[in-house]
C-alpha positions as CSV (number, residue, x, y, z in Angstrom):
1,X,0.0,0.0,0.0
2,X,2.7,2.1,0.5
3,X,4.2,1.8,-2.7
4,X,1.5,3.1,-4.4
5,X,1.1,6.6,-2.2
6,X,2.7,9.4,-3.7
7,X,5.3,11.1,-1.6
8,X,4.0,14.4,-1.1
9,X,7.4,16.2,-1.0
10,X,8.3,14.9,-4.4
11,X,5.2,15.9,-5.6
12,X,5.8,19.1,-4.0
13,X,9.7,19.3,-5.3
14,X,8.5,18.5,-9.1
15,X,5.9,21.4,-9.0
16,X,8.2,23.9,-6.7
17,X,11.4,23.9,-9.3
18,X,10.0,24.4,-12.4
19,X,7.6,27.7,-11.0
20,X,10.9,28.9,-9.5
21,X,12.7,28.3,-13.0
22,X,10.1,30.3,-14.9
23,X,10.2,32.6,-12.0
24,X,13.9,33.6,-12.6
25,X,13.6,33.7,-16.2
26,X,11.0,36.4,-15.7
27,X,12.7,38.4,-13.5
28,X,15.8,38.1,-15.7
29,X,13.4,39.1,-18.7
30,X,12.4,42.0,-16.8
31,X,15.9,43.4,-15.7
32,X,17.2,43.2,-19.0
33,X,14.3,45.3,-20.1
34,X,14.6,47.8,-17.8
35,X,18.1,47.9,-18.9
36,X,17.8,48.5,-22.5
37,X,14.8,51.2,-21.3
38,X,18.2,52.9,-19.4
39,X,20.9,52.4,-22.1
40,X,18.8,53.4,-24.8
41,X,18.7,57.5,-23.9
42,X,22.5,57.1,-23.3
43,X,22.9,55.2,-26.8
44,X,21.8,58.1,-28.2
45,X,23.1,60.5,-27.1
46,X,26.5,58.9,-27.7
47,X,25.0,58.5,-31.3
48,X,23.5,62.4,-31.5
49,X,27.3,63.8,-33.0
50,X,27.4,61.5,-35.5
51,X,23.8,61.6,-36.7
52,X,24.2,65.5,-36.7
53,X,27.6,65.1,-39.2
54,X,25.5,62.6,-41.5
55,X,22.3,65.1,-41.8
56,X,24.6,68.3,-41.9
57,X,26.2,66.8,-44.9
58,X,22.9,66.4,-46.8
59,X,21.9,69.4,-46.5
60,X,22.7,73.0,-48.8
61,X,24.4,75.6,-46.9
62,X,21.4,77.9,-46.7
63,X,19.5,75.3,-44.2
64,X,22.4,75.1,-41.7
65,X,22.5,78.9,-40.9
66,X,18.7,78.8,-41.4
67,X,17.1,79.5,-38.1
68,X,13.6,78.5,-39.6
69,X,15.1,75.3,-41.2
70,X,14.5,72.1,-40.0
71,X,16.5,69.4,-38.0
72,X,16.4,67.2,-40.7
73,X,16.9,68.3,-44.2
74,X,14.1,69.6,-46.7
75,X,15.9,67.7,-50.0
76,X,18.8,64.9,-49.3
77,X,21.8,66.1,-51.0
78,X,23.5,63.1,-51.7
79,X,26.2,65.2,-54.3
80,X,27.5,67.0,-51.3
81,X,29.6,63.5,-51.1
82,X,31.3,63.7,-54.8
83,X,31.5,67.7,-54.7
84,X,34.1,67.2,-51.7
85,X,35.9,64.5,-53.5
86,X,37.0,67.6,-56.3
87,X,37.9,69.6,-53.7
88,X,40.8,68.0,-52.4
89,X,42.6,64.4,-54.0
90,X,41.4,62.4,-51.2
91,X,41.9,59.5,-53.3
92,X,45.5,60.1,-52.8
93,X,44.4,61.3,-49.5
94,X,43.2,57.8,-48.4
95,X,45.9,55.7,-50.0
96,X,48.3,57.3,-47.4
97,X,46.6,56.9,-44.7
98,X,46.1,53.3,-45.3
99,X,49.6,53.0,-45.9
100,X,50.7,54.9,-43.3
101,X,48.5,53.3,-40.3
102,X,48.9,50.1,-42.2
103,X,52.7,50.2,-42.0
104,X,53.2,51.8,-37.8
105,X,50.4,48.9,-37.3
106,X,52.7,46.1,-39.3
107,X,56.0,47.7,-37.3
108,X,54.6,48.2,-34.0
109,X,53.3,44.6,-33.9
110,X,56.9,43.5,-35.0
111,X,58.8,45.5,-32.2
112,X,56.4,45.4,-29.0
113,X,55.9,41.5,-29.4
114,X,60.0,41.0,-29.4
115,X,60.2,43.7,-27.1
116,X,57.6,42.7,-24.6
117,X,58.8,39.2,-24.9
118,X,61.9,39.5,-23.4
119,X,61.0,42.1,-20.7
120,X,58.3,39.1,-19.8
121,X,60.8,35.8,-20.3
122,X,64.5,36.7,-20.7
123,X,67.1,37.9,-18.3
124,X,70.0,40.5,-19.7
125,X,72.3,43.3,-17.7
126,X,69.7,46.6,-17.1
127,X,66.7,44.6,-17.7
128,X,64.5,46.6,-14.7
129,X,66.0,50.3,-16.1
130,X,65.5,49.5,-19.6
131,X,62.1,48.8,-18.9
132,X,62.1,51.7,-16.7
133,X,63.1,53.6,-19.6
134,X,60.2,52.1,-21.9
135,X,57.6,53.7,-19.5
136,X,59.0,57.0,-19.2
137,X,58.1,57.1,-22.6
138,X,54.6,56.8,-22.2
139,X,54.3,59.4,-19.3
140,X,55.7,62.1,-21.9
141,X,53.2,63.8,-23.7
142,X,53.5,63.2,-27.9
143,X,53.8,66.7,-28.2
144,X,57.0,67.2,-26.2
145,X,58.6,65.0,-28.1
146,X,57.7,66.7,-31.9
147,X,60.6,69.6,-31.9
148,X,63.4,66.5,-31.5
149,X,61.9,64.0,-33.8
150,X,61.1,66.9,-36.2
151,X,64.9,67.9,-36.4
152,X,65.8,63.8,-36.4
153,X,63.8,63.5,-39.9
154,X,65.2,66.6,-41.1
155,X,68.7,65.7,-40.9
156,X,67.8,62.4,-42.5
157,X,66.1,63.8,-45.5
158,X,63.1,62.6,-44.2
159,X,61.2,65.6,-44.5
160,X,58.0,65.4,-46.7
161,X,57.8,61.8,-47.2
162,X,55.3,58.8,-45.9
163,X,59.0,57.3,-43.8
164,X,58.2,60.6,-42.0
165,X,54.9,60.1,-40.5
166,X,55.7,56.1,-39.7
167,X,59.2,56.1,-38.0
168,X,58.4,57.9,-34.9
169,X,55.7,55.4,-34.2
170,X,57.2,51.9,-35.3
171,X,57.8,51.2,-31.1
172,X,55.3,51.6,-28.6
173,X,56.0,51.8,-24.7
174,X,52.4,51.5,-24.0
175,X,52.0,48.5,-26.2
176,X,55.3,47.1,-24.8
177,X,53.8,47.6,-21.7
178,X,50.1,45.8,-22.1
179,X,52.0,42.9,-23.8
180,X,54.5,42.6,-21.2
181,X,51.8,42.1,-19.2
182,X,49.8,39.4,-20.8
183,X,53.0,37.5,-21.5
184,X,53.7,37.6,-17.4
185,X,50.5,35.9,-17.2
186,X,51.3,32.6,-19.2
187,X,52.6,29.8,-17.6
188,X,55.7,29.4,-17.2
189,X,55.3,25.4,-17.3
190,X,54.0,25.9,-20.9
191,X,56.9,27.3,-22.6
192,X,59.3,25.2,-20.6
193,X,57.2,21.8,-21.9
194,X,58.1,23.6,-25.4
195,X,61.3,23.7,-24.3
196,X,61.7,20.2,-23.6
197,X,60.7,19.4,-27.2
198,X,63.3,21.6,-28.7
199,X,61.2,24.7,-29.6
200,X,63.8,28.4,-29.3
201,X,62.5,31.3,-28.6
202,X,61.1,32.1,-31.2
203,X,58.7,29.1,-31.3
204,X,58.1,29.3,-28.3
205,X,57.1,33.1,-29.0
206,X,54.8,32.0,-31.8
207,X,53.2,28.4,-30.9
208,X,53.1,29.4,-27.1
209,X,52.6,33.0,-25.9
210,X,51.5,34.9,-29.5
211,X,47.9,32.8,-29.0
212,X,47.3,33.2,-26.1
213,X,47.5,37.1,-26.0
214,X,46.0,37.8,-29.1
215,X,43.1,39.7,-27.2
216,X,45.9,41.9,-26.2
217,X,46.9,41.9,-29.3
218,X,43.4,43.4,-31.0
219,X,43.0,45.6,-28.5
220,X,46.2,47.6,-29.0
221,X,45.5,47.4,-32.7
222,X,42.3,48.9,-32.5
223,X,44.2,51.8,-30.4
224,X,46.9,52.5,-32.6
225,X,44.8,52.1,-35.8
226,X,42.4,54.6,-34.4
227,X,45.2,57.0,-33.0
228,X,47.4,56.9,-36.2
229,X,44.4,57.2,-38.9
230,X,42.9,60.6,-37.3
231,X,46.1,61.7,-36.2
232,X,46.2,64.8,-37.6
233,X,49.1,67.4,-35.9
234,X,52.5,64.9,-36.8
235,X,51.6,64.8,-40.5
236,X,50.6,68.6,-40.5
237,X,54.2,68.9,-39.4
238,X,56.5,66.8,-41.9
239,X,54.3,67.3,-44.8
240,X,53.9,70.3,-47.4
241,X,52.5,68.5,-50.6
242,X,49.2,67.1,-51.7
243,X,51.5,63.5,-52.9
244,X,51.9,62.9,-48.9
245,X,49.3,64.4,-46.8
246,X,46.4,62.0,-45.3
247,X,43.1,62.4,-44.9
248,X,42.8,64.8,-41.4
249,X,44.7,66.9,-43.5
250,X,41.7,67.6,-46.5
251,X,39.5,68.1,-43.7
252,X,41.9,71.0,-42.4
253,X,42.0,72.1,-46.1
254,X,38.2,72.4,-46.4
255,X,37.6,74.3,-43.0
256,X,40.6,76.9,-43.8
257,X,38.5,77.9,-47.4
258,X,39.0,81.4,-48.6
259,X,35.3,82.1,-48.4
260,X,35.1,80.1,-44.9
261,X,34.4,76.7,-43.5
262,X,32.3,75.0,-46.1
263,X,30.2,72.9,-43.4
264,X,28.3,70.8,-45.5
265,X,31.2,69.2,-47.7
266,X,33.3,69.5,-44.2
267,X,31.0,66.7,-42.5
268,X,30.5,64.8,-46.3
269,X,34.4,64.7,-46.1
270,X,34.1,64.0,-41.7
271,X,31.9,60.9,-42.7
272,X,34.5,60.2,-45.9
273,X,37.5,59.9,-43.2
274,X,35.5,58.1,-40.3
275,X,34.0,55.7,-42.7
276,X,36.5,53.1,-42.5
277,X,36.8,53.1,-39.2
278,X,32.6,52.7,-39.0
279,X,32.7,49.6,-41.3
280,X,35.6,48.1,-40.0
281,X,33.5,48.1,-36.2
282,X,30.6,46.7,-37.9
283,X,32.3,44.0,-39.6
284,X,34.8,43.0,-36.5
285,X,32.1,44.4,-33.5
286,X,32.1,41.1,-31.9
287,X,36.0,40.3,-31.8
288,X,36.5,44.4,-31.0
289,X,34.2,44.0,-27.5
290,X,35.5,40.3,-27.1
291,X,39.4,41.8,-27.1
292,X,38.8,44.6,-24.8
293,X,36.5,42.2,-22.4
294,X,38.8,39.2,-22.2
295,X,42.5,41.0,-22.7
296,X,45.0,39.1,-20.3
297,X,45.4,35.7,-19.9
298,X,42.9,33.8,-16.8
């Protein structure tokens, strides 16, 4: 007989943890709800600059200085786009800023990995003050450091070439630094196993430590692209001709017009320069957060 009663605390176990499942999932529901009901305002408002640059550039001069003109504008002027192309070459424009962010990128990448490597995993004379010396570097501003590097390219016949606006940035303390870091962070027993089977540094460098910092990695490329393609003062400096400038420069060329700052093919050649950059972040959005999220070795 007793076999055949139901045990009322199973019964009540098998009803209890389901309600307090769905229970949870609803309150999770709700929180995340509230949330995005938060984030949203501050979403956009981050957005409002750059939906203010992309209706300013479809728009004729007349409506921006138009107090009675709309927000948005009356007719989309899409030829606001290839009227600041004739302004300026930016075609040339953009191929040296590709090449130049392409090539401190390609160096720094090179030099911070060897670099960072042995401030991590080797032992040499002056290690501490070398390193020492590598972060003195980053507490300098940029700027204090122009007038010496400016005189260095000179003297090299440097002067008004791409070379110029890359060899001041083909080492990076900071990126030293972060990858320094990281490399600390790897197991020592790991590159000593790769040891035992015969790997050099170098392997080790590449099978070993070089995957398992590649979150580091990104996320000092995604600094130093950003930094280097709107840099804009350092390639004002070395430059003089259209054959070298990049593309910060046209924008300074169409805000200094004779006739003054032509605002409407200014933001159609804002959204020209930041264009890459947008696409680039909508392609890679996922392994952009992921890098800055998960940078370091757990």
């Amino acid at each position: 007989m007793t076999d055949t009663m139901n045990d009322p605390h199973e019964e009540t176990g098998t009803s209890v943890a389901p309600i307090a499942s769905t229970r949870r999932r609803n309150f999770a529901k709700a929180r995340d709800g509230w949330l995005h009901l938060l984030l949203a305002p501050i979403a956009l408002l981050w957005m409002s600059p750059l939906i203010w640059i992309i209706l300013t550039s479809l728009k004729t001069r007349t409506e921006i200085f138009d107090p009675n003109a709309g927000f948005f504008p009356a007719i989309l002027r899409f030829e606001n786009y290839p009227a600041t192309l004739t302004v300026a070459p930016f075609g040339t424009y953009l191929l040296n800023s590709v090449l130049v962010t392409g090539s401190i990128i390609a160096a720094q990448l090179i030099t911070i990995t060897l670099a960072a490597y042995a401030f991590a995993r080797l032992e040499f004379p002056f290690k501490k003050f070398i390193f020492a010396l590598f972060l003195l570097q980053i507490m300098f501003p940029i700027y204090a450091t122009f007038l010496t590097n400016f005189v260095t390219l000179r003297d090299m016949g440097l002067v008004n070439t791409l070379p110029a606006m890359i060899v001041p940035f083909v080492a990076s303390g900071y990126g030293t630094f972060m990858l320094r870091q990281s490399f600390r962070q790897v197991p020592s027993e790991l590159s000593d196993a790769a040891r035992l089977d015969g790997c050099g540094h170098m392997a080790i460098l590449w099978h070993v430590y070089l995957p398992l910092v590649k979150p580091t990695l990104i996320a000092f490329s995604i600094i130093s692209v950003v930094t280097h393609w709107n840099d804009y003062m350092w390639p004002l400096l070395v430059t003089n001709s259209d054959s070298v400038r990049t593309l910060p420069i046209g924008l300074g060329l169409l805000a200094k017009a004779d006739s003054g700052a032509d605002w409407t093919r200014l933001m159609a050649g804002t959204m020209i320069v930041i264009s890459p950059l947008l696409l680039l972040f909508v392609i890679f959005q996922r392994r952009f957060i992921d890098s800055f999220m998960h940078t370091g070795v757990k």
